[in-house]
C-alpha positions as CSV (number, residue, x, y, z in Angstrom):
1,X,15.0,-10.7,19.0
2,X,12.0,-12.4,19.5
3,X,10.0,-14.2,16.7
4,X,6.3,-15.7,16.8
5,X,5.7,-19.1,14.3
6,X,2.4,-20.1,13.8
7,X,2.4,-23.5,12.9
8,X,0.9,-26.9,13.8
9,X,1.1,-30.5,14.4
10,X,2.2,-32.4,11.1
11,X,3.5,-29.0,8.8
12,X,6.8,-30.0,7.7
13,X,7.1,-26.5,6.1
14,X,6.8,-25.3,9.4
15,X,9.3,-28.0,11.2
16,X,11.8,-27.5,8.6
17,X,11.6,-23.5,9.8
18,X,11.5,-24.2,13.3
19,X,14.5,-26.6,13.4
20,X,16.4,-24.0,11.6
21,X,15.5,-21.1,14.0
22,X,16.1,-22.9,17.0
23,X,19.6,-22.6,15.4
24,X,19.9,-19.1,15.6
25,X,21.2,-18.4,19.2
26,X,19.7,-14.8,19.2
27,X,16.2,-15.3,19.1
28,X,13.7,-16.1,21.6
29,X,10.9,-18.3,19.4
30,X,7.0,-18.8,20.7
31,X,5.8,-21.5,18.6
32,X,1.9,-20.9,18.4
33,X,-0.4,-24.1,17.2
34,X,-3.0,-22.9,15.0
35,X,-5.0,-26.0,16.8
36,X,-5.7,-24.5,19.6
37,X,-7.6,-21.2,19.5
38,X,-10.1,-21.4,16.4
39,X,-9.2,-17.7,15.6
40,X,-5.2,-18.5,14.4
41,X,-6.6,-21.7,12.7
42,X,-9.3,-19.1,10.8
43,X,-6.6,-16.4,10.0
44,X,-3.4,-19.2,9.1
45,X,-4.7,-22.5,8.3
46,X,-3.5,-21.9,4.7
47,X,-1.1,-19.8,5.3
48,X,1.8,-21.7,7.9
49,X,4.0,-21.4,8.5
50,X,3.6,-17.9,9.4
51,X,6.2,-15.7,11.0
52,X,6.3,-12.6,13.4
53,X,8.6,-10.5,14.6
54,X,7.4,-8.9,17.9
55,X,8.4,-5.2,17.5
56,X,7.3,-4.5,21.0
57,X,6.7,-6.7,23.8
58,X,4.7,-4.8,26.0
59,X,2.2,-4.3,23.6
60,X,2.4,-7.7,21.4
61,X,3.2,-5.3,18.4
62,X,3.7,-7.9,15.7
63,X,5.3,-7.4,12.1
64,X,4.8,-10.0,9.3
65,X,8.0,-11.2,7.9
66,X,7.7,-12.9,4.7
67,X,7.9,-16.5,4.6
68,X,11.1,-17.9,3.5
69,X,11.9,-20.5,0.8
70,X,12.2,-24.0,2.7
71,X,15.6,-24.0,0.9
72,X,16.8,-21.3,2.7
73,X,20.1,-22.2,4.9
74,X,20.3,-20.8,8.6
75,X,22.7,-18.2,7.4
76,X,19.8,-16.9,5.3
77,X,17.2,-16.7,7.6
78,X,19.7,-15.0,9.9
79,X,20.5,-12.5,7.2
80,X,16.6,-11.9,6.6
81,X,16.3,-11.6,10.9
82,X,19.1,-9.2,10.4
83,X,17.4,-7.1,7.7
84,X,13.9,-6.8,9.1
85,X,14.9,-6.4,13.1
86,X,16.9,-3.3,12.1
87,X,13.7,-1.9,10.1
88,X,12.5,1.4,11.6
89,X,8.6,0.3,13.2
C-alpha cells in the first residue's frame, strides 16, 4: 500500500502521523513538504497533515483519506489503511 503525507518542517500533527506510519510494515510512505513547490503549500498549508492513498501508481491516482485523530494508536490507523485500501476505486 502506498500512502502520500503532505506535511512540513515544524507540524507536530504531521510528525506525530509520520512516526506512527512508519510503524506500519505494509506501507510504502512519500513524505511531500508543502515547502517546496508553492502549489501543495497553496492547496495544504491549512490543511496538514494531509493523507493519500495512491490508488494507482502509474497514473498518480490519489484518494483523500480522512485525517485521523492524533490520538489515534498505530492499530487504528492500520484498521482505517485496512478499511479504505479495500474500497472499490
Amino acid at each position: 500500500m502506498q500512502l502520500v503525507l503532505y506535511s512540513k518542517p515544524g507540524c507536530h500533527l504531521c510528525e506525530g502521523l509520520q512516526e506512527k506510519l512508519e510503524q506500519i510494515s505494509a506501507i510504502d510512505l512519500e513524505i511531500r513538504d508543502i515547502t517546496t513547490r508553492d502549489d501543495w503549500f497553496q492547496a495544504y498549508q491549512y490543511e496538514i497533515p494531509v493523507l493519500f492513498l495512491v490508488k494507482e501508481a502509474q497514473t498518480s491516482s490519489l484518494l483523500a483519506l480522512p485525517r485521523p485523530s492524533p490520538r489515534a494508536t498505530v492499530r487504528q490507523l492500520e484498521q482505517m489503511l485496512q478499511k479504505y485500501g479495500q474500497a472499490d476505486p
